[in-house]
PAZAKE-613116 format. One record per residue: residue in three letters; x, y, z of N, C-alpha, C in turn. Coordinates in pm, 1 decimal, decimal comma. Atoms other than C-alpha are relative to their C-alpha. Example, Ala and Ser with C-alpha at 12.3 -4.5 7.8 and 13.67 -1.06 7.14 Angstrom:
+------+----------+----------+----------+----------+----------+----------+----------+----------+----------+
! rest !       nX !       nY !       nZ !      caX !      caY !      caZ !       cX !       cY !       cZ !
+------+----------+----------+----------+----------+----------+----------+----------+----------+----------+
!  ala !     89,0 !   -119,0 !      0,0 !   1230,0 !   -450,0 !    780,0 !     90,0 !    120,0 !      0,0 !
!  ser !    -82,0 !   -119,0 !     -6,0 !   1367,0 !   -106,0 !    714,0 !    -77,0 !    109,0 !     73,0 !
+------+----------+----------+----------+----------+----------+----------+----------+----------+----------+
end
This chain:
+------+----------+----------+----------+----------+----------+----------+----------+----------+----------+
! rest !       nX !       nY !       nZ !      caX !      caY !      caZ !       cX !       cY !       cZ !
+------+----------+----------+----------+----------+----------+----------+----------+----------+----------+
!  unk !      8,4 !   -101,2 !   -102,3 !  10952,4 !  -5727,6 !  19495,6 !   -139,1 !     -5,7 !     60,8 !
!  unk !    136,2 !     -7,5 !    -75,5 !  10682,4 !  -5722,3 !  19737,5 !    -55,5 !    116,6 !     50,9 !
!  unk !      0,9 !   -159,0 !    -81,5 !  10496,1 !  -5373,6 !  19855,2 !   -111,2 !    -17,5 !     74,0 !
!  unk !     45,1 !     -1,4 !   -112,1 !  10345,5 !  -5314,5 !  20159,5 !   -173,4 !    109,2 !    -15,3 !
!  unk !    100,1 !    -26,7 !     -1,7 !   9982,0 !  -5174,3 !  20223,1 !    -36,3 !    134,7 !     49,5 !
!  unk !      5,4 !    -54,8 !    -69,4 !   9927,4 !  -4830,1 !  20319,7 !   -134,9 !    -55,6 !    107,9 !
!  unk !    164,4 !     22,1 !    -79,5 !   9594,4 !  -4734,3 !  20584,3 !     53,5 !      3,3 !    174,3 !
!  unk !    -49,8 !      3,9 !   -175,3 !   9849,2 !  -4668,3 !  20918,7 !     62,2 !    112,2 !     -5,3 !
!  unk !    -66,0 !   -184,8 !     34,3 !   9928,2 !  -4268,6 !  21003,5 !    167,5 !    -29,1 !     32,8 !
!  unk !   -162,8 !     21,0 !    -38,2 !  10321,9 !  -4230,0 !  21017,0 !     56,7 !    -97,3 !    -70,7 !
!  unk !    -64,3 !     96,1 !     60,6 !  10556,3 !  -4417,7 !  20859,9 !     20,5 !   -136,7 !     78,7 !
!  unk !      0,7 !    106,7 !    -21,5 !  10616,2 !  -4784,1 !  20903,7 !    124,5 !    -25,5 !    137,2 !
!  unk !   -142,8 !     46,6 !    -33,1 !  10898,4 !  -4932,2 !  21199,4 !     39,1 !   -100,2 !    -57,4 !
!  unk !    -51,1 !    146,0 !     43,7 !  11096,7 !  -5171,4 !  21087,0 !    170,5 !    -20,0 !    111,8 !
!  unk !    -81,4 !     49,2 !   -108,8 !  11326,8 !  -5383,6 !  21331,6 !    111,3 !    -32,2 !   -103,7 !
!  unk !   -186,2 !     60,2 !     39,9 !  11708,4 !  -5474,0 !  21279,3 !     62,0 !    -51,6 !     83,1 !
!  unk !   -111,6 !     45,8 !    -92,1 !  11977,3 !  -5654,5 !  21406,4 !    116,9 !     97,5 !    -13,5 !
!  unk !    -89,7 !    -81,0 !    -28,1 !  12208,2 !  -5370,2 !  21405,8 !     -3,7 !    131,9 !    -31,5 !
!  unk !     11,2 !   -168,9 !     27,1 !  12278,6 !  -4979,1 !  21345,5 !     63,6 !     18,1 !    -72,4 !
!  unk !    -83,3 !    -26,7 !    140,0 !  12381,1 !  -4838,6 !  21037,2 !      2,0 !    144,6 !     16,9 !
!  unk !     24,9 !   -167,2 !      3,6 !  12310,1 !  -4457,1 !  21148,8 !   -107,1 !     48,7 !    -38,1 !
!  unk !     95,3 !    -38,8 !     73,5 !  12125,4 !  -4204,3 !  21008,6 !    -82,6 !     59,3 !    116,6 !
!  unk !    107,9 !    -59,9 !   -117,7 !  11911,5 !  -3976,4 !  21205,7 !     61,1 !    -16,3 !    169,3 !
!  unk !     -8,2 !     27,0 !   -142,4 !  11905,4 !  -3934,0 !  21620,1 !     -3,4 !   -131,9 !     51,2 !
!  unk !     60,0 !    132,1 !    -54,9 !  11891,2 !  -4209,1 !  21831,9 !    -12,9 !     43,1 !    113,3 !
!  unk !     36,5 !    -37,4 !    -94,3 !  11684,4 !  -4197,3 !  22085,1 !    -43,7 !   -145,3 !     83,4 !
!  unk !      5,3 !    123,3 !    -87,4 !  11651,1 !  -4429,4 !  22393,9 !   -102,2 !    -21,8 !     49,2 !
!  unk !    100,4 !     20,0 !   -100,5 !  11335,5 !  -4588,4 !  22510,3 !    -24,3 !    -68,3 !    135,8 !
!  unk !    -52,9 !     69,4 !   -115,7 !  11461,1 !  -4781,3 !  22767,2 !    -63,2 !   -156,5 !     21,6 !
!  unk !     42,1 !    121,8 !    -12,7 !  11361,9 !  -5120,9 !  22876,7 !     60,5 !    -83,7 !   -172,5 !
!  unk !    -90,6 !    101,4 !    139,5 !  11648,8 !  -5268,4 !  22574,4 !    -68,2 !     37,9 !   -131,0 !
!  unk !     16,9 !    -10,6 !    165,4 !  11466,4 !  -5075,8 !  22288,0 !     69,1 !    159,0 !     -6,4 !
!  unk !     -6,9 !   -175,2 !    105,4 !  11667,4 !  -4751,9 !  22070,0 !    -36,2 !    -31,5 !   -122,2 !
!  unk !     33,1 !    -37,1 !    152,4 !  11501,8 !  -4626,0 !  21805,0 !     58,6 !    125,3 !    -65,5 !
!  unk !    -48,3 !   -132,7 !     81,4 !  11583,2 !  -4348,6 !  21557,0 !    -89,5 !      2,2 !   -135,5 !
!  unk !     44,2 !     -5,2 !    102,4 !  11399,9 !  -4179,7 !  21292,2 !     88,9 !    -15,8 !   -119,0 !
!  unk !   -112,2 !     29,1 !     92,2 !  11597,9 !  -4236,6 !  20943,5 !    -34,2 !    127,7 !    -78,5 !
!  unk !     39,4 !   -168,7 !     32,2 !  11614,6 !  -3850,3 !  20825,9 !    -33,0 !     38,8 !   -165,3 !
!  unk !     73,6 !    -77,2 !    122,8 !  11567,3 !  -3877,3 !  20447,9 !   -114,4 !    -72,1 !    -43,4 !
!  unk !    113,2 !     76,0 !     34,3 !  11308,5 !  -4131,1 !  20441,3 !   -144,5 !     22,7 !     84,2 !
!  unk !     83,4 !     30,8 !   -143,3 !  11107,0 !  -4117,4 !  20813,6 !     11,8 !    -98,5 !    -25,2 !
!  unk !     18,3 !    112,9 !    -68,3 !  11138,8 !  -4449,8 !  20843,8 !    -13,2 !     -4,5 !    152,9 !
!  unk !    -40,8 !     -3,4 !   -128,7 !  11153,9 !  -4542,7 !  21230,4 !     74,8 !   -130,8 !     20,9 !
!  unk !    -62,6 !    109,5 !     -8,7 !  11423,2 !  -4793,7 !  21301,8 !    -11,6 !    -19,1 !    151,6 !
!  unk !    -48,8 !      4,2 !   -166,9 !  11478,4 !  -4974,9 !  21648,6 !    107,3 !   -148,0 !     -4,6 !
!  unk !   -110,8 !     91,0 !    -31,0 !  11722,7 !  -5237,9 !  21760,8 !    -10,9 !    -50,3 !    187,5 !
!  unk !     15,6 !     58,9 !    -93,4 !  11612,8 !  -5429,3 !  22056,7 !     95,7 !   -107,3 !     86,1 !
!  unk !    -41,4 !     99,1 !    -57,4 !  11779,9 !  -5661,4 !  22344,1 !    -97,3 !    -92,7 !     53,5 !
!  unk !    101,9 !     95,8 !    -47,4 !  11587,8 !  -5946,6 !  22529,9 !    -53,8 !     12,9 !    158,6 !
!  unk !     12,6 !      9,3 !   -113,7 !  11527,1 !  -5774,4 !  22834,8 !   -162,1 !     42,9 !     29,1 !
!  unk !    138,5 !    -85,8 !     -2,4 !  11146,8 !  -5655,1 !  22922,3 !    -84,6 !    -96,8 !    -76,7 !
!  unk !    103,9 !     79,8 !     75,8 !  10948,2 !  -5943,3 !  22777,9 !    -86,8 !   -147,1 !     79,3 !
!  unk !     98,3 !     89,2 !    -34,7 !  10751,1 !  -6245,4 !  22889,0 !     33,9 !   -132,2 !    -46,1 !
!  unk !    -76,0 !    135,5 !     47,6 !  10919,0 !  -6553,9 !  22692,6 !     74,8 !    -48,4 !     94,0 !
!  unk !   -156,0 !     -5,7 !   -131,8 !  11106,7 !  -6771,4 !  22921,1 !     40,8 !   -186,7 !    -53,1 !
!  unk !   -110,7 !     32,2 !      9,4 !  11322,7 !  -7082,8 !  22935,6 !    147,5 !     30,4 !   -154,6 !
!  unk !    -82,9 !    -60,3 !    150,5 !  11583,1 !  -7095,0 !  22586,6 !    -20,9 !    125,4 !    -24,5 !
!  unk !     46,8 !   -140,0 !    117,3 !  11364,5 !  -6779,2 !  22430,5 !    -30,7 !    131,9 !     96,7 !
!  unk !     61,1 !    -88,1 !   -104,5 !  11334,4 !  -6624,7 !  22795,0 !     26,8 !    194,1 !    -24,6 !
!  unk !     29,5 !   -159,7 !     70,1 !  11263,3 !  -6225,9 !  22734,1 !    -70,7 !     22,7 !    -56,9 !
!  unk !     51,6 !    -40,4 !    102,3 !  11177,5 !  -6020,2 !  22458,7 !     55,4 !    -59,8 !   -114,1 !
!  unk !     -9,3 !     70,2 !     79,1 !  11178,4 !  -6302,3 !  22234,3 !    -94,9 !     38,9 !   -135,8 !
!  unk !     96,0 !    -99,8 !    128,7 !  11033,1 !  -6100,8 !  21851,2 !    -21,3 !   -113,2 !    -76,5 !
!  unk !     18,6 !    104,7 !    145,8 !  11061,6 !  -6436,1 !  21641,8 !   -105,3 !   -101,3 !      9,2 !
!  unk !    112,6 !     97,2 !     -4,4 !  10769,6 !  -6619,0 !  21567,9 !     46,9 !   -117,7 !    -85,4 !
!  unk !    -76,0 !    123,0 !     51,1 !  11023,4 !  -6854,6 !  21381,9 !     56,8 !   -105,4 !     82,6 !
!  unk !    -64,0 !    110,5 !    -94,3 !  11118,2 !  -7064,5 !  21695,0 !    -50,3 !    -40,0 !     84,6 !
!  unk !    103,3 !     80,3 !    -67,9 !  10990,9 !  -7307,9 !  21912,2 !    -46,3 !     98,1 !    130,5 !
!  unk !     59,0 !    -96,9 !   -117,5 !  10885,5 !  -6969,0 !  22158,2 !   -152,9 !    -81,7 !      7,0 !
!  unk !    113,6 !    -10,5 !      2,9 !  10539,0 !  -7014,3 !  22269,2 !    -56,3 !    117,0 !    -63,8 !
!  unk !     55,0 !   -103,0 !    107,6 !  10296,9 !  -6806,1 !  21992,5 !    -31,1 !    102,6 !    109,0 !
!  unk !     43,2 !    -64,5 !    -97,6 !  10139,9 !  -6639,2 !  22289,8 !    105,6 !    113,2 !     49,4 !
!  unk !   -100,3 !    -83,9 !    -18,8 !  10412,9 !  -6509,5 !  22434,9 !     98,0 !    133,2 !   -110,2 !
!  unk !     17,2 !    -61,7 !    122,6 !  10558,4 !  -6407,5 !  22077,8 !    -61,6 !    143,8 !    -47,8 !
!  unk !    120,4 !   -107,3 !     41,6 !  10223,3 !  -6230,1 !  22035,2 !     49,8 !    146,3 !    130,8 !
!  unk !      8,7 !    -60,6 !   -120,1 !  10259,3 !  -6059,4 !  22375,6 !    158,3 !     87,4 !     -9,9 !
!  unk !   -132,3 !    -94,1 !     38,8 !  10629,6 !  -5925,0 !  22319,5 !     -6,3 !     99,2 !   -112,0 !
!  unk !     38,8 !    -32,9 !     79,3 !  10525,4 !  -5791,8 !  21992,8 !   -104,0 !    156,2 !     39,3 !
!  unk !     72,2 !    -63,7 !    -31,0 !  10286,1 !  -5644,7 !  22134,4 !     45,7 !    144,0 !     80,8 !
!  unk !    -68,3 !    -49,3 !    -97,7 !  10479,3 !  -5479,5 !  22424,8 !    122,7 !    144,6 !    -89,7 !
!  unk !    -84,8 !    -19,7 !     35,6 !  10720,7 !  -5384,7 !  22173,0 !    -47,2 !    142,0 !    -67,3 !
!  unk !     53,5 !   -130,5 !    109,5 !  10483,4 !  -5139,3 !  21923,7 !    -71,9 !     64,4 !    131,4 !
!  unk !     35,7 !   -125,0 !    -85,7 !  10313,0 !  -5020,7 !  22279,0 !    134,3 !    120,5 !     74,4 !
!  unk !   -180,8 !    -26,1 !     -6,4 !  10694,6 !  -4926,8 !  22385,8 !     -8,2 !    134,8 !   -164,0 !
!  unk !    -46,2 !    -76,6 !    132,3 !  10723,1 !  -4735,0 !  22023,4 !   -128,2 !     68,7 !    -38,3 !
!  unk !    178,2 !    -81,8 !      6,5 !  10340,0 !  -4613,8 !  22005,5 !      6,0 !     47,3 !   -160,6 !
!  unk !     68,0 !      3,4 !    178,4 !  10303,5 !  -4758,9 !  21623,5 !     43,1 !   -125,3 !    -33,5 !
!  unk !    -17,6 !    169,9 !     39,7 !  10263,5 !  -5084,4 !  21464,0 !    168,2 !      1,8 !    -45,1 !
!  unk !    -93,2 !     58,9 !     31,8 !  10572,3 !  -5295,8 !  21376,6 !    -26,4 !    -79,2 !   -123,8 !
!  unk !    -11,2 !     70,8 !    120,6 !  10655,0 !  -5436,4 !  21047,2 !     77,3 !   -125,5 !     44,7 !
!  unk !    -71,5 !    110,9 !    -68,6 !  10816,2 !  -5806,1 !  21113,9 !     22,9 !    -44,9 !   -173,7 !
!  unk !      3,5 !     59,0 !    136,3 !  10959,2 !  -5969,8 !  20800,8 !    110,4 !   -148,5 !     39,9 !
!  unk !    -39,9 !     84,3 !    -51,4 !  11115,8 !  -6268,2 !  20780,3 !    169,9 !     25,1 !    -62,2 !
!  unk !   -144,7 !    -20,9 !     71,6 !  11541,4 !  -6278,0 !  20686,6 !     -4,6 !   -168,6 !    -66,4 !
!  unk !    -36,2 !     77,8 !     77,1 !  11608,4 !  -6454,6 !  20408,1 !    148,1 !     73,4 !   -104,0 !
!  unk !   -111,9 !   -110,0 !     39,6 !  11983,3 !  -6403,9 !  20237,1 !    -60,8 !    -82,9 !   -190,7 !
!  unk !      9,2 !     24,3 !    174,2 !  11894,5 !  -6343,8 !  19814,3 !     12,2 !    139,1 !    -57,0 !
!  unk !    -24,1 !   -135,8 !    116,0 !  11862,1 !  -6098,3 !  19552,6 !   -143,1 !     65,7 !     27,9 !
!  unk !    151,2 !    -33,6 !     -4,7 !  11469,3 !  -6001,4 !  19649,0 !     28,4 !    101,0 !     97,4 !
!  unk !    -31,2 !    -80,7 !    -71,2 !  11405,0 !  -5702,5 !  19821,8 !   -151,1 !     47,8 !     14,0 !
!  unk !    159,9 !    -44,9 !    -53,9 !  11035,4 !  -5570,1 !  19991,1 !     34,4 !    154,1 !     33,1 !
!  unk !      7,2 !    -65,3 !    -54,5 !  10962,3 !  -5264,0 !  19993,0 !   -200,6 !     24,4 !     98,6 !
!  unk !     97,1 !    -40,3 !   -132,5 !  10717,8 !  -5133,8 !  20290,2 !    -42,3 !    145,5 !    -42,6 !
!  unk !     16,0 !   -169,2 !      0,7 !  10515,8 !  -4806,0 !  20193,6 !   -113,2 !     -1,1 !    103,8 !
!  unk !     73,9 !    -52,0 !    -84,4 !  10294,3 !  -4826,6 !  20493,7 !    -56,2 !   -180,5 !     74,4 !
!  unk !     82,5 !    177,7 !    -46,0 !  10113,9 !  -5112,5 !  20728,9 !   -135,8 !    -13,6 !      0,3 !
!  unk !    119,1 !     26,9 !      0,3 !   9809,2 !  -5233,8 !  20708,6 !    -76,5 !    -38,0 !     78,9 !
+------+----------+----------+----------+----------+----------+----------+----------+----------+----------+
end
């Protein structure tokens, strides 16, 4: 298990590829909803690729620094993404196993 660092006010976001519930969802527009997760605070969001700076294949809001995107750009969506949500982003990588991270704050 891996744990995360506090030293950042508010709880952590953490991104997904889909919605499981839990709490409001609220729309920020430009392809990001988020929602707080009501017994934890977490802040979840669930993004599309529209509103970003990446372009041919990865053109958009391309979040993965796993693919041949330019880093720059990458950086710059990322970026876009926690000013959009006004608080850092947690990024992890998906791997399918038995391991599990928890996140008690970012660093």
């Amino acid at each position: 298990m891996q744990r995360g660092r506090a030293g950042s006010p508010g709880p952590p976001l953490v991104v997904i590829l889909g919605f499981f519930g839990g709490g409001a969802v609220r729309t920020y527009g430009g392809g990001v909803f988020a929602w707080r997760e009501d017994r934890s605070g977490v802040v979840r969001a669930v993004t599309d690729r529209s509103a970003g700076v990446s372009t041919g294949r990865w053109a958009g809001l391309n979040l993965g620094a796993h693919v041949d995107d330019a880093p720059d750009a990458v950086a710059e969506n990322r970026r876009r993404l926690a000013d959009r949500l006004g608080r850092p982003v947690v990024y992890m990588d998906q791997c399918h196993g038995a391991e599990i991270s928890v996140i008690e704050g970012v660093p």
